[in-house]
C-alpha positions as CSV (number, residue, x, y, z in Angstrom):
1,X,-9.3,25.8,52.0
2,X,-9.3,28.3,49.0
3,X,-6.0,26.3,48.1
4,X,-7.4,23.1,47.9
5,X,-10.4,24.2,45.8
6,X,-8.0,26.1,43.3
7,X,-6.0,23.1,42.8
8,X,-9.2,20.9,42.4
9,X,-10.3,23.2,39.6
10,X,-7.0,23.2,38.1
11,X,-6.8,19.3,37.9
12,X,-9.9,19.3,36.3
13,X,-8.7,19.6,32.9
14,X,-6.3,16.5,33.8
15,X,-9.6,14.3,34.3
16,X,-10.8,15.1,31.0
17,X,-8.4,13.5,28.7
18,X,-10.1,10.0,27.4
19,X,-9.6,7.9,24.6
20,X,-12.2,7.1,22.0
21,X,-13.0,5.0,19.1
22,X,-15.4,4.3,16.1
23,X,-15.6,1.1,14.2
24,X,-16.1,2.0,10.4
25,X,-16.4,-0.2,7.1
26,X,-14.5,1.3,4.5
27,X,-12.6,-0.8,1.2
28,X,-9.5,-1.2,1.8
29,X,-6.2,-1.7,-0.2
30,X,-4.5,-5.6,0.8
31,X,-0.8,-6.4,-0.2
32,X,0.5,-9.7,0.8
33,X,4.1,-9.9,1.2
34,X,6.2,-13.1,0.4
35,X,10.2,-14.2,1.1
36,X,10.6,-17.0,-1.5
37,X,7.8,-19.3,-0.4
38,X,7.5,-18.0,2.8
39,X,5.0,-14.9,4.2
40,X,6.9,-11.8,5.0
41,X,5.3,-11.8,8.4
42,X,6.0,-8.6,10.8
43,X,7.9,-6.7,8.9
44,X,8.4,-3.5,8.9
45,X,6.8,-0.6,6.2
46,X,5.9,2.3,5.0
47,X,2.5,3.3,2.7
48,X,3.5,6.8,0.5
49,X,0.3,8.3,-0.8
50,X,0.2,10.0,-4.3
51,X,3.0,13.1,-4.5
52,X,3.7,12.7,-1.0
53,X,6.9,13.0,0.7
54,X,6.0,11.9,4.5
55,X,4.9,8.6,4.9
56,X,0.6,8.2,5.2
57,X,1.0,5.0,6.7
58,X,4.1,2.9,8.8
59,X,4.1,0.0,11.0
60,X,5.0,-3.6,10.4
61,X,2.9,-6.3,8.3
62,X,0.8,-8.7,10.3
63,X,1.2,-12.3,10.8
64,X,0.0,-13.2,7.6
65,X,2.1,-10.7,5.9
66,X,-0.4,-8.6,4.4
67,X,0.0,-4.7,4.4
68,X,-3.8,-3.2,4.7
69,X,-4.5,0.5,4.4
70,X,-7.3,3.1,3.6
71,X,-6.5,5.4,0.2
72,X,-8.0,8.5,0.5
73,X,-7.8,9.6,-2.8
74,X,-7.0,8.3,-6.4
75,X,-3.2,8.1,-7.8
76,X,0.1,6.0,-7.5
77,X,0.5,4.6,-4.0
78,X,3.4,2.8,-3.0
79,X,4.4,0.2,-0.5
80,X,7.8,0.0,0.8
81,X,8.1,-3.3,2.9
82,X,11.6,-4.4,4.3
83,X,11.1,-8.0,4.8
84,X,14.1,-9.5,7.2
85,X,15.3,-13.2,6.4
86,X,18.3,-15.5,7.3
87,X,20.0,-14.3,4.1
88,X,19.4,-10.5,4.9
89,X,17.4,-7.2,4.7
90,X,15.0,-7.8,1.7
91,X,13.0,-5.1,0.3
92,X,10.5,-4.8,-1.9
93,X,8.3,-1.9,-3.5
94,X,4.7,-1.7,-4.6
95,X,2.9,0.3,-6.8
96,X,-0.8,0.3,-6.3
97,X,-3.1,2.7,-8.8
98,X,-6.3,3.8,-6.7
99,X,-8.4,4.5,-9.7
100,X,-10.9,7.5,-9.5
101,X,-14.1,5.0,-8.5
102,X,-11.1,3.7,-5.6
103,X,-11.1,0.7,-6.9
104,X,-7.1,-0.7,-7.3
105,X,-4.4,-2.1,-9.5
106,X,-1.5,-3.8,-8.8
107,X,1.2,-1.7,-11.4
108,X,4.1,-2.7,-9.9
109,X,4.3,-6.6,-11.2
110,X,5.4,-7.3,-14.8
111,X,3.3,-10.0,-16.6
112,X,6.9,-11.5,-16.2
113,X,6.9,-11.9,-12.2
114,X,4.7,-14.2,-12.1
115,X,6.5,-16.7,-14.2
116,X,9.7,-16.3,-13.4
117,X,10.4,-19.5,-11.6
118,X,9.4,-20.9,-14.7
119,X,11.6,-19.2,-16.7
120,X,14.4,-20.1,-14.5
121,X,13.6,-23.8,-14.8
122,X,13.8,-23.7,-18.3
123,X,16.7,-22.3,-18.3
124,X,18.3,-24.3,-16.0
125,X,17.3,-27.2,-18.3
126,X,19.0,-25.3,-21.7
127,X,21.6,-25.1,-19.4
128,X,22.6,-29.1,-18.5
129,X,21.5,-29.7,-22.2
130,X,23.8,-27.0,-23.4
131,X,27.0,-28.4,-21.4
132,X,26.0,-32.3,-22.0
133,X,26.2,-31.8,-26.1
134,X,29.5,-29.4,-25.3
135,X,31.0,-32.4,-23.7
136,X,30.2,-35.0,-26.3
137,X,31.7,-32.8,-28.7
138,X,34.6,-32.7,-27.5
139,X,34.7,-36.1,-26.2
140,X,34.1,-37.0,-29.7
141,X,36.9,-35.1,-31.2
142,X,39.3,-36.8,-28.9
């Protein structure tokens, strides 16, 4: 009998283990990830805080390709996604300044990302105009 009871007592600590939660609202940091046109749904990541070494956050984006995290203090964060596609592993990286009142920057996109395809249209055009007038050229000193 004084077996039973000692191992009773001793399984008590067992018992105790439980899982808890609180729901919170706190501001937090949202990065959308895209391939081409396309979101960079469930891919993997990794959150770096300010000067840190270890990963603060990891874990994969959610269907809508967003990356959503807490800063706890102000500095350079970065967000390391590696987006998977038919052509390959794609990564990109993302600076985010937490400013001291926590509010956020994007510092990571040049003024220049956002025009790019653009750019690459004109070019394309200067392009077929450049070889079109090279051909007539020479056609015309035939």
């Amino acid at each position: 009998m004084k077996q039973w009871i000692l191992l009773l007592l001793l399984a008590l600590p067992v018992a105790a283990h439980t899982v808890e939660h609180k729901v919170e609202r706190h501001q937090a940091v949202v990065v959308t990830v895209f391939l081409g046109e396309e979101l960079a749904s469930y891919s993997e990541y990794e959150v770096l805080a300010p000067g840190g070494e270890e990963p603060f956050q990891i874990g994969r984006t959610d269907a809508q390709g967003r990356v959503c995290f807490i800063p706890d203090k102000a500095g350079n964060w970065k967000v390391k996604v590696a987006a998977d596609s038919q052509h390959g592993l794609h990564g990109v990286s993302v600076d985010v300044e937490v400013k001291p009142d926590m509010t956020v920057e994007d510092s990571s996109a040049p003024p220049i990302a956002t025009h790019t395809r653009l750019l690459v249209g004109i070019s394309l055009l200067f392009g077929v105009f450049g070889l079109v007038t090279l051909l007539r050229n020479a056609r015309s000193k035939a």
